[in-house]
ZAMARGU-4260 file (C-alpha; in steps of 0.2 Angstrom, whole numbers, plus 5000, padded with zeros to 4 digits):
<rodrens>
0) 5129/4952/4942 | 5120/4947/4957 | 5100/4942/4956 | 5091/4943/4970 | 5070/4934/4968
5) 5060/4944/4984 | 5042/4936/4988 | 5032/4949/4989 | 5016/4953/5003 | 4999/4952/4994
10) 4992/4967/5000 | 4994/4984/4990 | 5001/4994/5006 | 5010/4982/5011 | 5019/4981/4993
15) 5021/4998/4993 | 5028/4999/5012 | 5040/4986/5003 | 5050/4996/4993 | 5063/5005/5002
20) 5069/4986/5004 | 5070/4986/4985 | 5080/5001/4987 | 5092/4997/4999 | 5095/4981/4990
25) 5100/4989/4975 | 5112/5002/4985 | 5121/4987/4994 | 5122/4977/4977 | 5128/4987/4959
30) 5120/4980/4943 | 5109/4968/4953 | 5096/4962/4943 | 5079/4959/4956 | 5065/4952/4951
35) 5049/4952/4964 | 5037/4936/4966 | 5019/4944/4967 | 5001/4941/4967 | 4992/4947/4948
40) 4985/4963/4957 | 4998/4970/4963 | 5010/4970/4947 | 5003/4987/4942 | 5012/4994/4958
45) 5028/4983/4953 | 5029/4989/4937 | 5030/5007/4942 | 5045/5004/4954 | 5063/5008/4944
50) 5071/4995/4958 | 5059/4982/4949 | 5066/4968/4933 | 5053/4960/4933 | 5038/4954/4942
55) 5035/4935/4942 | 5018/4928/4942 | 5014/4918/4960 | 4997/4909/4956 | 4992/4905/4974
60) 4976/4910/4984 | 4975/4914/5001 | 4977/4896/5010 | 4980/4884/4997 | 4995/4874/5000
65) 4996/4865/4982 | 5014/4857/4986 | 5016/4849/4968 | 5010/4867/4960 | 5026/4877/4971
70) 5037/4864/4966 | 5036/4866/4949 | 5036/4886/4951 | 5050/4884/4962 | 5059/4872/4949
75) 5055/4882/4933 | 5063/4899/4944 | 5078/4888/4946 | 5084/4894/4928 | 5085/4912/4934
80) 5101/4908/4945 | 5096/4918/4959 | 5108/4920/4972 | 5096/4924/4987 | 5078/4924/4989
85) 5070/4936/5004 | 5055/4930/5009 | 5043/4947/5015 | 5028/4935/5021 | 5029/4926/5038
90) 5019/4908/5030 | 5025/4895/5030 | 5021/4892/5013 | 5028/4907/5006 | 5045/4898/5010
95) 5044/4884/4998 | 5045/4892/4980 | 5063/4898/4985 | 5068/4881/4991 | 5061/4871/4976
100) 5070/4884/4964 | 5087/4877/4975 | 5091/4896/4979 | 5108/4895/4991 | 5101/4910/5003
105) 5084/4912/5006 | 5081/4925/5021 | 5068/4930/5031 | 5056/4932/5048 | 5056/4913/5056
110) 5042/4910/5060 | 5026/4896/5057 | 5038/4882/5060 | 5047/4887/5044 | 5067/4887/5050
115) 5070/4873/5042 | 5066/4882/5025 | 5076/4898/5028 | 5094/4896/5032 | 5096/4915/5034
120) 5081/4916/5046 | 5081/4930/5056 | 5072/4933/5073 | 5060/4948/5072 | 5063/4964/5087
125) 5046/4971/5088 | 5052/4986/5097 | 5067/4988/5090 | 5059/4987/5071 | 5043/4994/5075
130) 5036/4999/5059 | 5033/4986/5044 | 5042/4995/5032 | 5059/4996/5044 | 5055/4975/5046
135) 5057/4973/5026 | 5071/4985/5026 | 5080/4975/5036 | 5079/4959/5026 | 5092/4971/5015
140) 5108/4969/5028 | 5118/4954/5035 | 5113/4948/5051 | 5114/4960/5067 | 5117/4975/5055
145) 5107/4990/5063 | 5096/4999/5052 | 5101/5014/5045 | 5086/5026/5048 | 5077/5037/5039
150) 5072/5022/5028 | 5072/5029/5008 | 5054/5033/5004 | 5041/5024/4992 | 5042/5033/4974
155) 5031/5027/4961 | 5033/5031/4943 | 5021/5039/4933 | 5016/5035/4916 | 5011/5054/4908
160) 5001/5048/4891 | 4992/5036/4902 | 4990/5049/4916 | 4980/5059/4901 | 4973/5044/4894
165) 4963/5039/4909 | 4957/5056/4912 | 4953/5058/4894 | 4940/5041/4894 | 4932/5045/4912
170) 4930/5063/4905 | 4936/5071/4922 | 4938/5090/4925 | 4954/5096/4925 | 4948/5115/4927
175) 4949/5113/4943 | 4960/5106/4960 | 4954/5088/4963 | 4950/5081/4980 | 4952/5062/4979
180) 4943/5053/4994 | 4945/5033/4995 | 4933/5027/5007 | 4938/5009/5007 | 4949/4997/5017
185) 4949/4980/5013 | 4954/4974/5030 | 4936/4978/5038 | 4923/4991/5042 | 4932/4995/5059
190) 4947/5005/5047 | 4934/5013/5036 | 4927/5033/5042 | 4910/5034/5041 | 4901/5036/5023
195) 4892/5051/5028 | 4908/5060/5036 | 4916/5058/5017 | 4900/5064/5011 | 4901/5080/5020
200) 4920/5082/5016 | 4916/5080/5000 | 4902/5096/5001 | 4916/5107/5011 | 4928/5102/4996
205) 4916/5107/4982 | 4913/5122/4992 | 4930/5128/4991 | 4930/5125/4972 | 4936/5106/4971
210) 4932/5092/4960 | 4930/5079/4972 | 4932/5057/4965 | 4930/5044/4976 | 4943/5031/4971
215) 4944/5012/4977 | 4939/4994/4969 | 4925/4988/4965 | 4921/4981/4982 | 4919/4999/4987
220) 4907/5002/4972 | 4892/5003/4986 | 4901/5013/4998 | 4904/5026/4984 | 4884/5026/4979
225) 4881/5029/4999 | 4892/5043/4998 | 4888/5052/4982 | 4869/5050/4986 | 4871/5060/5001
230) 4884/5072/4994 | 4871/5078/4984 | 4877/5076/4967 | 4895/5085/4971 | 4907/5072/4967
235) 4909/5056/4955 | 4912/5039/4960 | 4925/5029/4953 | 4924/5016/4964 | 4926/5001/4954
240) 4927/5010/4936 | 4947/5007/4934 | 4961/4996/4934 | 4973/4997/4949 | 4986/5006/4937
245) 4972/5018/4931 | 4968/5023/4950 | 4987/5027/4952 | 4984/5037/4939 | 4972/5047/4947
250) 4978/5049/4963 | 4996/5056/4954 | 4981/5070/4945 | 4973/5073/4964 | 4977/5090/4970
255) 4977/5083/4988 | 4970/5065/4996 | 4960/5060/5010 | 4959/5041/5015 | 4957/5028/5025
260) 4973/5016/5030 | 4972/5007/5017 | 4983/5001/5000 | 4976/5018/4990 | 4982/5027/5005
265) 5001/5021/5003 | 5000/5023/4985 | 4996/5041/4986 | 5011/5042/4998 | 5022/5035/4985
270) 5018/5048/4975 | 5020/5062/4984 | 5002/5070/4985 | 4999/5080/4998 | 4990/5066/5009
275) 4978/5066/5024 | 4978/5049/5034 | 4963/5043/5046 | 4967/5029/5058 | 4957/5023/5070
280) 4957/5006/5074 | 4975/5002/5067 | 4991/5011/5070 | 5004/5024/5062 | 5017/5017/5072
285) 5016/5003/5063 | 5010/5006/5045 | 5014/5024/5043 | 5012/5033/5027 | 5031/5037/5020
290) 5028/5053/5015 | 5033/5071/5018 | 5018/5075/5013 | 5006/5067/5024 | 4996/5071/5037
295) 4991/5059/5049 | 4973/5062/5059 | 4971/5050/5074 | 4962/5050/5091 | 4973/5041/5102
300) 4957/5032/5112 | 4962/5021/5127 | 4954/5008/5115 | 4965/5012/5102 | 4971/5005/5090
305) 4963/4987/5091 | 4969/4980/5075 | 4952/4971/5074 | 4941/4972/5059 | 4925/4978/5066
310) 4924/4987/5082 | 4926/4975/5097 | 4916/4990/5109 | 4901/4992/5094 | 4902/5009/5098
315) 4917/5015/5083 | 4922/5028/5093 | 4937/5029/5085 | 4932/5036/5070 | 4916/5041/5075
320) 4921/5056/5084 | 4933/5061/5072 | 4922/5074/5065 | 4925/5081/5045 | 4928/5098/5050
325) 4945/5092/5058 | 4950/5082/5039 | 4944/5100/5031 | 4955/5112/5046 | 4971/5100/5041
330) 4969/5104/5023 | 4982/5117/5014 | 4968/5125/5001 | 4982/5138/4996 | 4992/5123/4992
335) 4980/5114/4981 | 4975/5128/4972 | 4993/5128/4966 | 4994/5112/4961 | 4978/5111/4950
</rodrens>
């Protein structure tokens, strides 16, 4: 049986935008056993991917080096006789788990002065492997192997008790379709729509007979408060009220999504909810939503996308003059209805 360790990305998309990797490893190799390196808050995601042994507990915040703590990680994962390690962050310190644990093929991006660490390092194609997903994916071939395109899509599981569980203790309506609108992105203000647009799309939803939540984590909490203040009383925050795996829960009851580009956004794309997706100052070529079922709402400014996390101009353009009444025309209502 082959054993592949992967070290995971820390952010929720980018864990998400991960998976067709998973996928593709497990077509390429029958009976693998693959277990995923991860951050704490992203093990709710890894534990609803099939492709998914086991996910392994990686310590480490943001910048801190802590040699003697990686190599005894890396030593203890030694044990697990893991063929290859694929390394999905371009650090260099997310290289040196995989060669403390002594693992023969460990592949990835070079990059931060980290070739000596990778002895299958690959040179990244930015414009032939323009989206991040297509980057991972290609982490699942040998060397100079084209990628196969269209990528597998993104498919979380969904746990039906705890679906009903957590709409059970948050005492949610399920009379009604659901509108679930996540106002955050915890990249920077210069990804996030304005809080009063929400709050208008969240009246024109409960006028066309929608419960509307507003999902995200507690650092959203005050956007929420912003926005159900001036919806007037028409939808509920939850902003900060569940678990990660909770709010997977209800995105996968949500009749249809509106969001921001953000992790929430790709987590709604692995489920397969009908999805609305408003970029402004990042890209869709780049970090897509892998879903069928999304819509993607964009300006295409001459200033956009800047990738920065607040707007570089001060005038927001980008999402400033992408008015609620577009998010509300690209809405199927018929569709929603159905899926109540």
């Amino acid at each position: 049986m082959r054993r592949i360790l992967v070290v995971a990305p820390s952010w929720i998309g980018d864990t998400v935008l991960a998976q067709p990797l998973l996928k593709l490893l497990h077509a390429r190799n029958s009976g693998l056993a693959l277990d995923v390196l991860a951050p704490r808050w992203t093990f709710p995601l890894l534990e609803r991917m099939p492709e998914v042994r086991q996910a392994i507990l990686s310590p480490f915040q943001h910048g801190d080096l802590l040699l003697g703590e990686r190599r005894r990680l890396g030593r203890a994962l030694a044990a697990g006789g893991y063929d290859q390690a694929i390394v999905l962050p371009n650090t260099f310190k997310s290289a040196l788990v995989p060669l403390f644990a002594g693992i023969p093929v460990r592949t990835g991006y070079i990059g931060e002065f980290r070739h000596w660490l990778l002895n299958d390092g690959r040179r990244l194609d930015q414009a032939r492997l323009p989206q991040l997903a297509e980057r991972y994916a290609a982490l699942a071939a040998p060397r100079g192997e084209a990628l196969a395109r269209p990528l597998p899509g993104p498919f979380l599981r969904v746990d039906e008790p705890a679906r009903r569980a957590t709409l059970d203790r948050l005492g949610l309506d399920r009379g009604r379709p659901a509108a679930a609108l996540c106002p955050g992105a915890e990249y920077g203000p210069a990804k996030r729509w304005p809080a009063r647009y929400f709050a208008e799309l969240a009246q024109g939803f409960a006028a066309r007979g929608c419960a509307v939540w507003l999902v995200g984590s507690a650092n959203d909490r005050a956007i929420g408060e912003e926005i159900a203040q001036a919806a007037t009383g028409v939808c509920r925050n939850l902003c900060g009220e569940t678990t990660l795996a909770e709010a997977i829960d209800l995105l996968a009851s949500a009749s249809v999504v509106v969001s921001n580009d953000s992790g929430l956004m790709h987590v709604a794309a692995a489920l397969s909810r009908p999805l609305v997706a408003l970029y402004g100052s990042s890209s869709p070529a780049y970090t897509p939503p892998l879903s069928r079922s999304a819509q993607i709402l964009k300006l295409d400014l001459p200033c956009s996308p800047c990738f920065q996390r607040e707007c570089p101009l001060g005038h927001f353009n980008c999402m400033v003059q992408l008015a609620p009444d577009r998010v509300l025309a690209a809405v199927d209502f018929d569709r929603i209805q159905s899926l109540k």
